[in-house]
N, C-alpha and C positions, 0 to 999 in steps of 0.2 A: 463419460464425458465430464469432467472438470475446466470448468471456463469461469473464473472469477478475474476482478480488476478491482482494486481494492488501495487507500491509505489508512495504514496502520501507525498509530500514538497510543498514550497516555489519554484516557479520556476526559479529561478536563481540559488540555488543552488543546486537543480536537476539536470537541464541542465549541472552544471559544472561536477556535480559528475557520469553523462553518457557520457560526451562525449568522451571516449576512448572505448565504445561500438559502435560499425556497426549496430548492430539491434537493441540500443535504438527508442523507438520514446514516444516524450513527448507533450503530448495533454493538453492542456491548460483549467484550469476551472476557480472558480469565485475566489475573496479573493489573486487575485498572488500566487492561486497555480497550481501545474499541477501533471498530471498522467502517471507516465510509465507504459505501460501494460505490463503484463508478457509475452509474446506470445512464442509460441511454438521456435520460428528463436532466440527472445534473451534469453530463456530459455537453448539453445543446447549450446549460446554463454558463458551465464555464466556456464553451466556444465563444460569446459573445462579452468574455473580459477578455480585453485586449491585455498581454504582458509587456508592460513597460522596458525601454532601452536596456536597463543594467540588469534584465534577467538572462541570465547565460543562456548559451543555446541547450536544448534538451540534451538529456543524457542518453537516452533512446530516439533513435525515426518517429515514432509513431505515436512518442507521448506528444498528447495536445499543451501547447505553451499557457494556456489555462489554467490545467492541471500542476502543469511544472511549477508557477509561480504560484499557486496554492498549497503545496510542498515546502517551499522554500518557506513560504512566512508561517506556517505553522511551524516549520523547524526552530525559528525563532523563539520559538513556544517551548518546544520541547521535542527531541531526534523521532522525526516520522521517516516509515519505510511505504513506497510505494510495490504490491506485490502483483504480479499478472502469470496466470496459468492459462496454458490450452492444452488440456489432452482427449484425443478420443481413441478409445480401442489401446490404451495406454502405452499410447507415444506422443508425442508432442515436448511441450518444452516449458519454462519457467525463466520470467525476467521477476530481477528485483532491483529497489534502488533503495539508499536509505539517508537520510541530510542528517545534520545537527551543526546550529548556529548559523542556518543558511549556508552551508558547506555540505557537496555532496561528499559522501566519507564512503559509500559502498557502491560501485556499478559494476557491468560488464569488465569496464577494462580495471578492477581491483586483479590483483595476484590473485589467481585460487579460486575464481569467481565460479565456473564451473565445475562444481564437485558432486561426489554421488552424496547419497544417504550416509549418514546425518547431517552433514555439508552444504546440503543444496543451495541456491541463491536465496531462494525466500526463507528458507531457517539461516543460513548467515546475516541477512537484512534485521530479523526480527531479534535475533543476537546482538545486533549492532546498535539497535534503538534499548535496549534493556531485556528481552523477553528471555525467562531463565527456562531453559527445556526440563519437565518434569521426567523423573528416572525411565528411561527405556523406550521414549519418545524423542521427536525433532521437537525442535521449535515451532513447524508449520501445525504439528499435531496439538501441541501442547495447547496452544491458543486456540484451536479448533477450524481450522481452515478446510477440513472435510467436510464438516456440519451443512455447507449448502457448495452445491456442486456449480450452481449458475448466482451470478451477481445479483441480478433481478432478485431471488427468493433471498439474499440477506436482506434485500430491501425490506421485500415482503413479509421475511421473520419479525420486525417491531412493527409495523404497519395497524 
């Protein structure tokens, strides 16, 4: 089972662009970036930020407009990719998104969106914000997005 929900940047301006959340927590990986998990505590936190008129509508159903507009102004910061996995018994699926300049640059309806290995959505996302795939690895590998299988335990890895 792999079930992560996660925004991937540059950790500087990650850091900047959660530090007026209580339930951020940013876990560090390789390249100066790092991962916010989505966990259920900042998930309830950003439910109750309303997104203002001139945030576009989501890019996905099921992103919370919270989240969306906390994508968008860290993008301001610097190109973040929003990544989501669900597999069990390995099948399932993978969405990614990725901004820069407050401009979504990578979704579903990108050309090419759905590719195999090495291609996938969240190694093209993490491509698309900077992340350089180490020789004989994706990009999902390279930054280590196996290292915890559920959202919760990145939490719980700095904790």
């Amino acid at each position: 089972m792999h079930e992560v929900e996660a925004l991937i940047a540059r950790s500087e301006p990650l850091a900047a662009g959660v530090r007026h959340l209580k339930r951020a927590v940013i876990c560090p990986l390789v390249q100066n970036f790092s991962l916010l998990p989505i966990t259920d505590a900042l998930t309830g936190e950003l439910a109750s930020t309303a997104a203002d008129a001139s945030t576009p509508t989501t890019p996905l159903p099921y992103l919370l407009d919270g989240l969306h507009a906390l994508a968008l102004d860290i993008s301001r910061r610097a190109p973040v990719a929003y990544v989501m996995t669900s597999y069990f018994g390995g099948h399932g699926r993978q969405d990614a998104l990725a901004w820069d300049n407050g401009e979504l640059r990578f979704s579903p309806s990108t050309n090419g969106y759905d590719q195999p290995w090495p291609h996938t959505p969240i190694s093209q996302a993490l491509r698309a914000i900077g992340v350089v795939a180490d020789a004989g690895l994706d990009e999902f590998d390279t930054v280590g997005l196996g290292r915890h299988r559920k959202t919760h335990r990145w939490a719980d890895s700095v904790a």
